[in-house]
Structures are given as structure tokens and as C-alpha cells.
C-alpha positions, 0 to 999 in steps of 0.5 A, a space after each residue: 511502491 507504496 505497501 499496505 502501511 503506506 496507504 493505510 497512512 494515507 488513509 487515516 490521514 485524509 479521512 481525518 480531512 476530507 470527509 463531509 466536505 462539498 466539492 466545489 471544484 475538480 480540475 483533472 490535469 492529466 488524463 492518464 490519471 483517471 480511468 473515466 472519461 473527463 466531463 464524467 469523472 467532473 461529474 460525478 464528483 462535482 458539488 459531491 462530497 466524501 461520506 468515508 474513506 476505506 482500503 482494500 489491500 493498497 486500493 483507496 476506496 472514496 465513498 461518495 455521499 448518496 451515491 452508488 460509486 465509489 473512486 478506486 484509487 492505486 497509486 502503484 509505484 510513485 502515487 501520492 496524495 498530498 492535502 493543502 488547508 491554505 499552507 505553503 506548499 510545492 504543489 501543484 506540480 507538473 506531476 500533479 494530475 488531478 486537484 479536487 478543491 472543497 467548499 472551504 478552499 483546501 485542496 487534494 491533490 493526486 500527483 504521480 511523476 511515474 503516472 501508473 497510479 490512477 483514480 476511477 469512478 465505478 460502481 459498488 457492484 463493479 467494485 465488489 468484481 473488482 476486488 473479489 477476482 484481484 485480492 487474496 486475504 488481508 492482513 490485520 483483518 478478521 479473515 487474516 486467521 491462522 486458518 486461513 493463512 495456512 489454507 493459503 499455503 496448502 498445494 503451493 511450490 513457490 518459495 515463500 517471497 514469491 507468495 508473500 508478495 502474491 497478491 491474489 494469494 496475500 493482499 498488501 504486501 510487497 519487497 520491503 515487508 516481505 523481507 523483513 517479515 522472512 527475517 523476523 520468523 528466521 527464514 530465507 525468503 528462497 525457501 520452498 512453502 512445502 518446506 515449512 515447519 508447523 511452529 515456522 507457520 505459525 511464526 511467519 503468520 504472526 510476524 506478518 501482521 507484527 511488522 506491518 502492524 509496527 510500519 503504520 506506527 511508523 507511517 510508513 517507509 520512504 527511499 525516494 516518492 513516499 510521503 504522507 498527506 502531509 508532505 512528510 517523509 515515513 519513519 520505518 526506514 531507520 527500523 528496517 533489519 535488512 531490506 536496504 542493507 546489503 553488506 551491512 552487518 546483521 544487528 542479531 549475529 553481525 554476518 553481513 547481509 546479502 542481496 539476490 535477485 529472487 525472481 526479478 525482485 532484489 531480496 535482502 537476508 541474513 544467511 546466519 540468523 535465516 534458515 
């Protein structure tokens, strides 16, 4: 699933490419990839054009000119966007469910071969609701303080994968930073968040705006579906400590890394160098 480097990625490259363009066409191939009715989401979006682009967490916000709607987009496990100024390329594919084409002929596709990942039109309004009941602080933002971080971990018994990875509690995070961040601050991802030291806070509160900061250098992390806007796959993987790399030696100590399952999630550590 694509995490906050991943979408911030896809966001930088495409308000690099969409932004002030008239949409002169939206063709929506599959149903489920849009929350609205058809002919409303056409539209809406019809002779419009995109003033910005945002993110929430792993949420795309599509601003539309003049309007009072925004698109709210998730691409949740195998989402992508991919943006084609007239090049050769593989898409549309049979995944691809919605092609929005611009007065200059280039055109956006949303394509998602697991169809989780959605686009919605919706109201500035409904979109404040939306994002104020769902998200908890983000990093690499200005409420992402250490304050604040430490008022997130106050009354919580879980371990501390479990609240990296909530997202009502931290917005963006998901299994592949959150065991790199546990390893960078030298803790197990099992451990119990009453258990933390004063100094181990403070470490895990800056590794997790280090690693994800590092992950967008990096435009992100493919195994599989990820790719950018471009078609092109992330370069973070050859950077990875741990996660994926179960029975490999640890590059700090060279004791092999382990795999548990930690509340259904596949959750990598090096039992030496994390404690």
C-alpha cells in the first residue's frame, strides 16, 4: 500500500503537470473507481481545470477552479496515477478506471488492478468532516511537534507498531516506515508505548520524520504496484534496514533479521541492535 512518501511523490509530480489545464474530457471506465454518481462526477469535472493539488495523510486533494468541491482521492492498496503528455505507453489498461484528458491532448489516468483505491467529489465542508474525524497528526508538518507527538502517546497500552501504524492516532504511516522507523530509534516494534524512555521518545519522534523525509528523496518504495506518475519504479527499497529482509544479516551487528506477525501485520527487527 502506497504510505505518505509514495503519495507525496505522486503529488509533487502531478501538480508539476496538471494544474491550470482545462479538462476537456473524463471518461470513467469502471464504476467502482469513483464515489459519486457517473454523469455528476463528468460533470463536475467537465471544462474544469485543477487550480492545486494537496495531501492529507495518504489522501490526494484535487482542487478545482472556482469551485467549492474538491476530488478526495485513496489509492489504498494497488492505486496509481500515471500521467501521458503523448509518449508511448502501456495505459490504459483493463485496471484503468478513470481517464481525464486535457485541452493539450495529455491525459491522467486513475488505474487500480485491486479497485479499493477510489476518486470523490465532495464538498469543502464534507472534506473538513472528513479529514478532521479520520486523521491523527501528520508528520513533516507544523502540528507534528514533539509536544504533540508525546500527547499522542499519553493513556495508550498498545505496542508501539500498533500506534505508528494507527492513523487516527499518526496520519501517513504504514508496515514498511514503521519498522524502519522502530529500527533507526533502536526499538522493538512489540514493545508496550508505557514502556518508553524520555530519550526513547525523543529518538522515535525524530526518526519518524527522518525516515519518511529520506523515502520521498527516494520517491518511494515498490515491491510490486508502486510506481510514480511517470511509470517509474521508487528507489527506497535498496535503502531499507529490515523491512523485507527477513534471514538477512543486520548491516549494524549482522544478527539475522526476524519476522513476526504482530497483530496481523508481517513486522521485521533485529533482536540485537532493538530493544
Amino acid at each position: 500500500m502506497p504510505e505518505l512518501p509514495e503519495v507525496e511523490t505522486i503529488r509533487r509530480d502531478l501538480q508539476n503537470k496538471i494544474l491550470d489545464k482545462e479538462i476537456s474530457q473524463v471518461e470513467v471506465k469502471k464504476e467502482s473507481a469513483i464515489k459519486n454518481e457517473i454523469e455528476k462526477f463528468k460533470q463536475v469535472l467537465s471544462g474544469e481545470s485543477f487550480s492545486d493539488l494537496n495531501r492529507e495523510a495518504k489522501l490526494l486533494v484535487f482542487d478545482i477552479e472556482d469551485s467549492d468541491q474538491v476530488i478526495l482521492s485513496h489509492l489504498r492498496m494497488t492505486g496509481k496515477y500515471v500521467y501521458d503528455s503523448g509518449t508511448e505507453t502501456e495505459f490504459p489498461t483493463k485496471h484503468t478506471g478513470v481517464i481525464i484528458t486535457f485541452e493539450n491532448k495529455d491525459k491522467l489516468y486513475f488505474d487500480d488492478i485491486r479497485t479499493f483505491g477510489y476518486m470523490q467529489i465532495v464538498t469543502e465542508k464534507q472534506k473538513e468532516d472528513i479529514l478532521s474525524k479520520k486523521l491523527g497528526i501528520e508528520p513533516l508538518t507544523d502540528s507534528f511537534t514533539l509536544e504533540n507527538f508525546q500527547r499522542v502517546l499519553e493513556n495508550r497500552r498498545t505496542n508501539i507498531k500498533n500506534l505508528l501504524t494507527n492513523q487516527q492516532a499518526i496520519a501517513g504511516i504504514g508496515n514498511i516506515y514503521a519498522d524502519e522507523i522502530c529500527f533507526e530509534s533502536k526499538i522493538k516494534p512489540d514493545r508496550k508505548v508505557p514502556t518508553l524512555e524520555d530519550n526513547e521518545i525523543e529518538e522515535l519522534y525524530e526518526n519518524i520524520e527522518q525516515v519518511l523525509q529520506k523515502a520521498i528523496d527516494y520517491r518511494g518504495t515498490t515491491f510490486r504496484d508502486y510506481i510514480d506518475t511517470a511509470g517509474e519504479s521508487g528507489n527506497f527499497k535498496k535503502e531499507l534496514k529490515v523491512y523485507n529482509r527477513e534471514e538477512k544479516p543486520c548491516y549494524d551487528c549482522k544478527t539475522l533479521i526476524n519476522k513476526v506477525k504482530l497483530s496481523g501485520r508481517g513486522t521485521h527487527f533485529c533482536s540485537n541492535c532493538q530493544q
